[in-house]
Biopython code that builds the backbone (N, CA, C, O; Angstrom):
import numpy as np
from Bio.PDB.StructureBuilder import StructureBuilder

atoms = [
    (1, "UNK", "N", (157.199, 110.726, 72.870)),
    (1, "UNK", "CA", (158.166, 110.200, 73.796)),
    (1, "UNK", "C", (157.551, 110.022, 75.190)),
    (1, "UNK", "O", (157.940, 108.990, 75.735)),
    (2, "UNK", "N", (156.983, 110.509, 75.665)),
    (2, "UNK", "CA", (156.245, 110.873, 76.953)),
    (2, "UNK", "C", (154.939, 109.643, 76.972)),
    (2, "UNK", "O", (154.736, 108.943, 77.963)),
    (3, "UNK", "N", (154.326, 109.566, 76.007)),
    (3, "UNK", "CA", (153.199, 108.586, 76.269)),
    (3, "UNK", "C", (153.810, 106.757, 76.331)),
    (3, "UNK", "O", (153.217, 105.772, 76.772)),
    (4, "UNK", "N", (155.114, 106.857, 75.736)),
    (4, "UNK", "CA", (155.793, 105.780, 75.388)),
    (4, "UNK", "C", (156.752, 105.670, 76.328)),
    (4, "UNK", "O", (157.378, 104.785, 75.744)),
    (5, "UNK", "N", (157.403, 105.860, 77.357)),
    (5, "UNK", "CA", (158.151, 106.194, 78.331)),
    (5, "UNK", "C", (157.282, 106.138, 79.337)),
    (5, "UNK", "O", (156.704, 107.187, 79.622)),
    (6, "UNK", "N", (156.964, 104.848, 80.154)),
    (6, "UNK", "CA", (156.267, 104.470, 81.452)),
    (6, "UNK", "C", (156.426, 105.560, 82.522)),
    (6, "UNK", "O", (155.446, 105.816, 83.222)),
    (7, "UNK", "N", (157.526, 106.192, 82.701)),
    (7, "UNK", "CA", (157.946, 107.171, 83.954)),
    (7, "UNK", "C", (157.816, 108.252, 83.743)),
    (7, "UNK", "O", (157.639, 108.999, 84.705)),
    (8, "UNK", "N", (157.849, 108.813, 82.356)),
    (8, "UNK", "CA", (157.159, 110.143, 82.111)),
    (8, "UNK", "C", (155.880, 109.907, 81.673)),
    (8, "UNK", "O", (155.474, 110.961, 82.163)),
    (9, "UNK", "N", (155.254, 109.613, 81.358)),
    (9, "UNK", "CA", (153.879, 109.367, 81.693)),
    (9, "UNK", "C", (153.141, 109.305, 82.664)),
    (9, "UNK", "O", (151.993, 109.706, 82.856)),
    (10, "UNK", "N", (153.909, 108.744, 83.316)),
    (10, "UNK", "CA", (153.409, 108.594, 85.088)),
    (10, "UNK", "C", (153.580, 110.052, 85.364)),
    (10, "UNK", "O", (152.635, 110.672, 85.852)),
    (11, "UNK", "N", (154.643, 110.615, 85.109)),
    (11, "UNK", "CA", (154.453, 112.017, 85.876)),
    (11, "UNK", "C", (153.712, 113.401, 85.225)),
    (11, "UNK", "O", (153.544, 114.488, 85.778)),
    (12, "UNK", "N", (153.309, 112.955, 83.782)),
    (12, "UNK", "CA", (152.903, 113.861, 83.257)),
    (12, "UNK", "C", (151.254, 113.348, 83.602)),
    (12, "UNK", "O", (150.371, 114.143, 83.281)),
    (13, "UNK", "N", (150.850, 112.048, 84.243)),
    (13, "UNK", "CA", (149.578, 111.948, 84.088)),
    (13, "UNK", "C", (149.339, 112.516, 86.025)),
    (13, "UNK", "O", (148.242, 112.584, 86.578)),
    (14, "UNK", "N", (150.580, 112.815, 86.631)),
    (14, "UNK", "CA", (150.333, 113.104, 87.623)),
    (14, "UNK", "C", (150.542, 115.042, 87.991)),
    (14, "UNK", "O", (150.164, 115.679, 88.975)),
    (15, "UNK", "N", (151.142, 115.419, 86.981)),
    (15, "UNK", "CA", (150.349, 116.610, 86.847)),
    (15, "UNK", "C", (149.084, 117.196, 86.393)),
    (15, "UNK", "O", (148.495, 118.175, 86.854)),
    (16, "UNK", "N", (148.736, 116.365, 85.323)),
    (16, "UNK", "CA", (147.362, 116.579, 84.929)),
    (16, "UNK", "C", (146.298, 116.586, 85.973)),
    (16, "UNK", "O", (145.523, 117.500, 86.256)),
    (17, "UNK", "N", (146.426, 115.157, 86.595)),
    (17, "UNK", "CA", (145.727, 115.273, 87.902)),
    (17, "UNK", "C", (145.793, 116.596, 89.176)),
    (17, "UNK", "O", (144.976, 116.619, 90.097)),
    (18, "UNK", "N", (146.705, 117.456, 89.048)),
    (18, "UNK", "CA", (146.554, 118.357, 90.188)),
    (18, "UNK", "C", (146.384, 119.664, 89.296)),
    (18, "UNK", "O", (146.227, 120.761, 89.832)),
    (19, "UNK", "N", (146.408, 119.562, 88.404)),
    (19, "UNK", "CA", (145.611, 120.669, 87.310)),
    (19, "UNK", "C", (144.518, 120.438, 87.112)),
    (19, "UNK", "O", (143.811, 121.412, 86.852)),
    (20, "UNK", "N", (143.729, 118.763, 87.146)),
    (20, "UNK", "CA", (142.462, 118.746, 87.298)),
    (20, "UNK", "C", (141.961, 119.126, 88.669)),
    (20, "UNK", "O", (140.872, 119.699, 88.644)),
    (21, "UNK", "N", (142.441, 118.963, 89.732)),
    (21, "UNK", "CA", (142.209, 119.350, 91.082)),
    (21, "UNK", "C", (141.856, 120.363, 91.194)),
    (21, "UNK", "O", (140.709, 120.617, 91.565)),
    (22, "UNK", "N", (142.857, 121.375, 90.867)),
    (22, "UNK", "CA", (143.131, 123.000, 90.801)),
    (22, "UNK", "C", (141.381, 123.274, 89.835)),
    (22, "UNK", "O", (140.578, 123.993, 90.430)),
    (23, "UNK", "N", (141.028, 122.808, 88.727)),
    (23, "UNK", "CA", (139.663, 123.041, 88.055)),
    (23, "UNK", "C", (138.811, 122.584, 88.945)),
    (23, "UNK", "O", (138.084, 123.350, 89.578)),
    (24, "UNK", "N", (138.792, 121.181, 89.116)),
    (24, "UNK", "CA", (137.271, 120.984, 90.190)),
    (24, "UNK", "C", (137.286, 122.275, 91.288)),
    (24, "UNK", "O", (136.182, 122.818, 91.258)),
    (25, "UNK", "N", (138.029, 122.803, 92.065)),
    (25, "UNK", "CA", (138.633, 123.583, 93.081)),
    (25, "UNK", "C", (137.973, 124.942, 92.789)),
    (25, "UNK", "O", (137.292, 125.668, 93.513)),
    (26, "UNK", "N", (138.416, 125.085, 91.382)),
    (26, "UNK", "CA", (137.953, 126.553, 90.932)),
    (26, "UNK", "C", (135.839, 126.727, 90.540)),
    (26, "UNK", "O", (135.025, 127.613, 90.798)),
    (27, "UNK", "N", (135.725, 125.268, 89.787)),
    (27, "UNK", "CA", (134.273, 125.365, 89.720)),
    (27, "UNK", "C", (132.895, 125.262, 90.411)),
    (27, "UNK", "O", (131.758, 125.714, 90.280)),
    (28, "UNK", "N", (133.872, 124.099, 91.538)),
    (28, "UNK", "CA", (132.912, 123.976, 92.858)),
    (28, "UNK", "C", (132.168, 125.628, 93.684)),
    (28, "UNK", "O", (132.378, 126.419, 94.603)),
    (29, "UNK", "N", (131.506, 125.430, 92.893)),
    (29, "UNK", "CA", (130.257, 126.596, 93.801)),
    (29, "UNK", "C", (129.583, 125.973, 95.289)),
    (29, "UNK", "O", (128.665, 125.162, 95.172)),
    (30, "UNK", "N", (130.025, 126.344, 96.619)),
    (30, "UNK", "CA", (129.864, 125.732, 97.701)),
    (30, "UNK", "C", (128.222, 126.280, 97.735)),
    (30, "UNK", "O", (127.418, 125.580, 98.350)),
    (31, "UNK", "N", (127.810, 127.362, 97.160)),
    (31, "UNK", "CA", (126.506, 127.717, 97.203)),
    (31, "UNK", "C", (125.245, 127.055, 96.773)),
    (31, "UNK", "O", (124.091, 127.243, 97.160)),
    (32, "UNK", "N", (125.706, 126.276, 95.926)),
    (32, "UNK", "CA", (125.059, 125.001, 95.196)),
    (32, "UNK", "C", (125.246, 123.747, 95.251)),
    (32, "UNK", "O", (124.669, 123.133, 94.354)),
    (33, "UNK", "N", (125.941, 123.023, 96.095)),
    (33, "UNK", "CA", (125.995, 121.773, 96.150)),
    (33, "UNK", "C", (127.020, 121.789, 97.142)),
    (33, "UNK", "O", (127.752, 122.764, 97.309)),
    (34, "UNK", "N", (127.086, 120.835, 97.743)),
    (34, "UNK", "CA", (128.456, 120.158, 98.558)),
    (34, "UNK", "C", (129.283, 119.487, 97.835)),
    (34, "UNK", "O", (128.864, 118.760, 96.933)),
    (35, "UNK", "N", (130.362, 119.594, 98.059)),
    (35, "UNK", "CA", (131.541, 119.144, 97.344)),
    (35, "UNK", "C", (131.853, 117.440, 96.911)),
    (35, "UNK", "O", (132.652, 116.901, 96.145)),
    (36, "UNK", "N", (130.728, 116.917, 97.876)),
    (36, "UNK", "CA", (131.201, 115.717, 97.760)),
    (36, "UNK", "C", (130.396, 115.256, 96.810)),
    (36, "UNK", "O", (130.715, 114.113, 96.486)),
    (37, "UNK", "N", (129.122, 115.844, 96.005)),
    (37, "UNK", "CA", (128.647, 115.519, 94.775)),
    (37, "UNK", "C", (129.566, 115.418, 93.871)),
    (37, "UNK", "O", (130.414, 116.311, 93.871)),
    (38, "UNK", "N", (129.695, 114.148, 92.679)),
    (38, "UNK", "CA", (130.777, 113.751, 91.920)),
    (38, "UNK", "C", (130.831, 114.601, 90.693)),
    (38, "UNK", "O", (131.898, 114.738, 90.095)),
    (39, "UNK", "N", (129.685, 115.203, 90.271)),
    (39, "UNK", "CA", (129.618, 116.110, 88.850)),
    (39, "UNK", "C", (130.566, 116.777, 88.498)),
    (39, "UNK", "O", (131.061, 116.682, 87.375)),
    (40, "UNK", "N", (130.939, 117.492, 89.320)),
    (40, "UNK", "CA", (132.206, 118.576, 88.882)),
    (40, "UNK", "C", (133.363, 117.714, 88.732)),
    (40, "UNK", "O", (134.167, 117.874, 87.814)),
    (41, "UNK", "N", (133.446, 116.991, 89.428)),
    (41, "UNK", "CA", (135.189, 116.496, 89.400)),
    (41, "UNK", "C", (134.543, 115.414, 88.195)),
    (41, "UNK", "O", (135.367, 115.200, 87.306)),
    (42, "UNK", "N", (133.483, 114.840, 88.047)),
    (42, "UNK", "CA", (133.305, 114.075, 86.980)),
    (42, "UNK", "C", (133.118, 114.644, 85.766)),
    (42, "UNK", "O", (133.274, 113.823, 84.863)),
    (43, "UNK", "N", (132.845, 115.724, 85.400)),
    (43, "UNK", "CA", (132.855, 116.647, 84.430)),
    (43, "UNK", "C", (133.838, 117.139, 83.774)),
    (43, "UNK", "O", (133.849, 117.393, 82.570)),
    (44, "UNK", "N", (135.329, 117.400, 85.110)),
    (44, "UNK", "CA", (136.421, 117.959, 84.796)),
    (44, "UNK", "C", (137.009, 116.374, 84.317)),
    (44, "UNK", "O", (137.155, 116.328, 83.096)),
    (45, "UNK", "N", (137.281, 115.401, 84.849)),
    (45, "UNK", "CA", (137.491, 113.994, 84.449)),
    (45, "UNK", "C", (137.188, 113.481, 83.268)),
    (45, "UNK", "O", (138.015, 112.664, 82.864)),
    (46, "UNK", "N", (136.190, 113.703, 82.508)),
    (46, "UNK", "CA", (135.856, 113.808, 81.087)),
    (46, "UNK", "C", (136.730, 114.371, 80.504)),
    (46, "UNK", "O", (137.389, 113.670, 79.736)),
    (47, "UNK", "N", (137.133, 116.008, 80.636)),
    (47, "UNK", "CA", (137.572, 117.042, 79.699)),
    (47, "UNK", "C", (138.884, 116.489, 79.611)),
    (47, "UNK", "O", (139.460, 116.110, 78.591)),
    (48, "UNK", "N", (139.381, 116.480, 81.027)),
    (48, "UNK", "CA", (141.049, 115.891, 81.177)),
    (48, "UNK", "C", (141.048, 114.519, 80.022)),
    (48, "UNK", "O", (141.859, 114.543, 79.097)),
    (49, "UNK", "N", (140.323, 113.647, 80.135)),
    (49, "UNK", "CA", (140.187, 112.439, 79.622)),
    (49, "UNK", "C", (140.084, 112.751, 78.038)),
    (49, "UNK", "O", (140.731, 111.941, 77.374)),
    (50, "UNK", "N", (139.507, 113.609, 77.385)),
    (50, "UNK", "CA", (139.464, 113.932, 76.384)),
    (50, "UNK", "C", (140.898, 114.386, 75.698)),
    (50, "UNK", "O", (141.348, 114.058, 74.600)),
    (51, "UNK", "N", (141.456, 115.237, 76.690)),
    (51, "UNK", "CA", (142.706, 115.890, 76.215)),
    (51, "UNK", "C", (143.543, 114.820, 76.328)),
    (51, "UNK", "O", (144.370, 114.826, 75.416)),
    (52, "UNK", "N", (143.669, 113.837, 77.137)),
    (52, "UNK", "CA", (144.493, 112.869, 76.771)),
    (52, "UNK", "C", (144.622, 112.161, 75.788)),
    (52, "UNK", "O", (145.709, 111.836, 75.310)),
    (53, "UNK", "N", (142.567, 111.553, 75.001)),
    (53, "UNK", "CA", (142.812, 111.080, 74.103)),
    (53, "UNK", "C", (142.689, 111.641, 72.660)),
    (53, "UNK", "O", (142.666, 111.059, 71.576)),
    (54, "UNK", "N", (142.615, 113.006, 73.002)),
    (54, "UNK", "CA", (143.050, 113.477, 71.360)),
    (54, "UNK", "C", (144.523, 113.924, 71.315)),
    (54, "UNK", "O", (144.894, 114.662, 70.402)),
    (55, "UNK", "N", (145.331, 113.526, 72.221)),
    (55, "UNK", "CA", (147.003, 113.749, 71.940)),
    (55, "UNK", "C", (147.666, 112.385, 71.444)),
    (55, "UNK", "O", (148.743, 112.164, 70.890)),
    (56, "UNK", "N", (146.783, 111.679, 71.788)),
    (56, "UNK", "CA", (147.093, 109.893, 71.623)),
    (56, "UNK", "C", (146.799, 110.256, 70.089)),
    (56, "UNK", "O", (147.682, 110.503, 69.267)),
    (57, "UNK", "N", (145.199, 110.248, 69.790)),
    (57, "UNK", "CA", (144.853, 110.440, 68.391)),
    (57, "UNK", "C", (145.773, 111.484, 67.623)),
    (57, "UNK", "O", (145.654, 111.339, 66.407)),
    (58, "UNK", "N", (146.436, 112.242, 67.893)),
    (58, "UNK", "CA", (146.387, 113.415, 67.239)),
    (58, "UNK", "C", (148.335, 112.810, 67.046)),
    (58, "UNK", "O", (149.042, 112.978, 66.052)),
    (59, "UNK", "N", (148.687, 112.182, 68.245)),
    (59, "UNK", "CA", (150.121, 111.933, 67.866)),
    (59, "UNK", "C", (150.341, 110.426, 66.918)),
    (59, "UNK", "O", (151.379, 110.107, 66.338)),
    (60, "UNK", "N", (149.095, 109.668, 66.961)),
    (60, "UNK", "CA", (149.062, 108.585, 66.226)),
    (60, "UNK", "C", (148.492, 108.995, 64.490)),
    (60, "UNK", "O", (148.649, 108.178, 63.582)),
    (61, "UNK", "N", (148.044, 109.928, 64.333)),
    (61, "UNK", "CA", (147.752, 110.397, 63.137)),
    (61, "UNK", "C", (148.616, 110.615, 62.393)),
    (61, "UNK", "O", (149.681, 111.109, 62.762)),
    (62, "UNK", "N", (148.187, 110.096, 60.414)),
    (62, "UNK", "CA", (149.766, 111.015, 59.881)),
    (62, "UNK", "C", (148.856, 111.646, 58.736)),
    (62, "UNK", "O", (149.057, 111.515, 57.528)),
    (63, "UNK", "N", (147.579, 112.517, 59.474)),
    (63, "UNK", "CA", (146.966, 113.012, 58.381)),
    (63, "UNK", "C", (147.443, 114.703, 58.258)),
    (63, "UNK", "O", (147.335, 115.402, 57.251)),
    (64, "UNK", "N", (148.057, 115.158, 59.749)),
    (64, "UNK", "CA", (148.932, 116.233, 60.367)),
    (64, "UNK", "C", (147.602, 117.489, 60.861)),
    (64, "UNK", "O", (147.734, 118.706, 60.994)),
    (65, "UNK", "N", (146.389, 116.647, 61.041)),
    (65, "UNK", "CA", (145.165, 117.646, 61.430)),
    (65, "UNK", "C", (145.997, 118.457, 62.702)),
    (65, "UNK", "O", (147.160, 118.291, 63.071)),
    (66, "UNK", "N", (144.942, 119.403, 63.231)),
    (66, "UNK", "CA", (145.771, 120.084, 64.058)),
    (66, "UNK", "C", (145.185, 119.102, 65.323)),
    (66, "UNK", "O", (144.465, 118.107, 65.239)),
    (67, "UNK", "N", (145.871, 119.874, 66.737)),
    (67, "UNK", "CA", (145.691, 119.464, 67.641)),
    (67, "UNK", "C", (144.405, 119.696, 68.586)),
    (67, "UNK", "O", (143.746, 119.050, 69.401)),
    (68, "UNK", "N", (144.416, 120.673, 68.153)),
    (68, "UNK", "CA", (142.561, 121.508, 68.479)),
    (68, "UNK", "C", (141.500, 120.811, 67.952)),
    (68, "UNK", "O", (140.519, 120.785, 68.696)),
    (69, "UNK", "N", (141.367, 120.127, 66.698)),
    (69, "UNK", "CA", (140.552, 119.828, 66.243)),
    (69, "UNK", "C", (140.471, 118.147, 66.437)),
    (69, "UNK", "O", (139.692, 117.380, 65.872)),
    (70, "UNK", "N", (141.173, 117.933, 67.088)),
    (70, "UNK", "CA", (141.199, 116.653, 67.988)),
    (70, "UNK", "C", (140.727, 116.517, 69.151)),
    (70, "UNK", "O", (140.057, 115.532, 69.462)),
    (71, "UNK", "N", (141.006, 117.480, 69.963)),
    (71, "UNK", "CA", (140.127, 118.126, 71.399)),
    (71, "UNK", "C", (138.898, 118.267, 70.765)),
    (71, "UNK", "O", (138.156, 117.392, 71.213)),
    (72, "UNK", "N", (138.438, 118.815, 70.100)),
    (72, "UNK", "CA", (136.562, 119.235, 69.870)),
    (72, "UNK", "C", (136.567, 117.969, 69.436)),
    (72, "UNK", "O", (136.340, 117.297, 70.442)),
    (73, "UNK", "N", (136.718, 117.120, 68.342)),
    (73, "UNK", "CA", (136.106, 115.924, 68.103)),
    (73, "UNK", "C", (135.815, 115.274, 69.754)),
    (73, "UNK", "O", (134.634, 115.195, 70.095)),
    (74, "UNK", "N", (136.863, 114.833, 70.718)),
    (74, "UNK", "CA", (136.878, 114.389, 71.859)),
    (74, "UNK", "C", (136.055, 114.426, 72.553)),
    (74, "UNK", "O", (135.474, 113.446, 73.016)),
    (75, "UNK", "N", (135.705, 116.154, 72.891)),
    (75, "UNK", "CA", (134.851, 116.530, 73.485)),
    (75, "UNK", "C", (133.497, 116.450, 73.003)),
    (75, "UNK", "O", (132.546, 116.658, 73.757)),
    (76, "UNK", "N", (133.330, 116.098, 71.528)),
    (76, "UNK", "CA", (132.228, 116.205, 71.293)),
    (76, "UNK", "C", (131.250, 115.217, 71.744)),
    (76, "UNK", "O", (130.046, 115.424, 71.900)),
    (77, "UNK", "N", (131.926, 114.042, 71.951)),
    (77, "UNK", "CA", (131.325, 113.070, 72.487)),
    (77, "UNK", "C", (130.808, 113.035, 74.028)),
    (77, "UNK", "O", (130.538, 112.044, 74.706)),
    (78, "UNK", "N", (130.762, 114.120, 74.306)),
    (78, "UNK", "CA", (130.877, 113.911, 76.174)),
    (78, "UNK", "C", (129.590, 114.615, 75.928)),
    (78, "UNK", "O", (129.439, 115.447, 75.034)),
    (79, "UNK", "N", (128.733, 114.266, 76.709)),
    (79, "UNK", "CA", (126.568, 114.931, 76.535)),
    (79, "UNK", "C", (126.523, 114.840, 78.070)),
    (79, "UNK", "O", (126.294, 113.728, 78.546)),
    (80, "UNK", "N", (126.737, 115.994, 78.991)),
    (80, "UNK", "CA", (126.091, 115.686, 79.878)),
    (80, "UNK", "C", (124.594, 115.847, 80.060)),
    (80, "UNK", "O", (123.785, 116.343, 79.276)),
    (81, "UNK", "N", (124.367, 115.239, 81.450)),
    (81, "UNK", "CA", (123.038, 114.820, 81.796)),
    (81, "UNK", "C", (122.507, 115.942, 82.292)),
    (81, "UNK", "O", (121.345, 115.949, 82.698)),
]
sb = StructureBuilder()
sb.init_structure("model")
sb.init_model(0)
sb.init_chain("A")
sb.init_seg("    ")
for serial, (resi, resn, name, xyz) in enumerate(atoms, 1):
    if name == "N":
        sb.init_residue(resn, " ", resi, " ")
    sb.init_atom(name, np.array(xyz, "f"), 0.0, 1.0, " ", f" {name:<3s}", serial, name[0])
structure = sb.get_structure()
């Protein structure tokens, strides 16, 4: 209902975003880099991105896999550099 519903979507993709915030926030080590390097928030941007599209996959499926095992496929694809 939520991915199909323009206005809850909008707001559920606008919490995600300040839950991704809240992660870049928490991983940023100021001891190692300045903040304005993109890695972390591009890193957390992946994961978020992942969880979005294994709920897509996972709600478009009628094989009834679980939902976890839609996240690791997702993620599996992400290799950082």
């Amino acid at each position: 209902m939520v991915f199909e519903t323009p206005e809850l979507l909008a707001v559920y993709l606008h919490k995600l975003h300040g839950i991704q915030d809240a992660v870049v926030g928490t991983l940023l080590d100021p001891a190692e880099a300045p903040p304005t390097l993109p890695t972390t928030r591009a890193l957390a941007a992946a994961a978020f991105g992942c969880l979005v599209a294994a709920q897509h996959a996972w709600l478009a499926s009628a094989t009834g896999g679980s939902l976890a095992s839609y996240i690791d496929r997702a993620m599996a694809t992400i290799t950082p550099a």
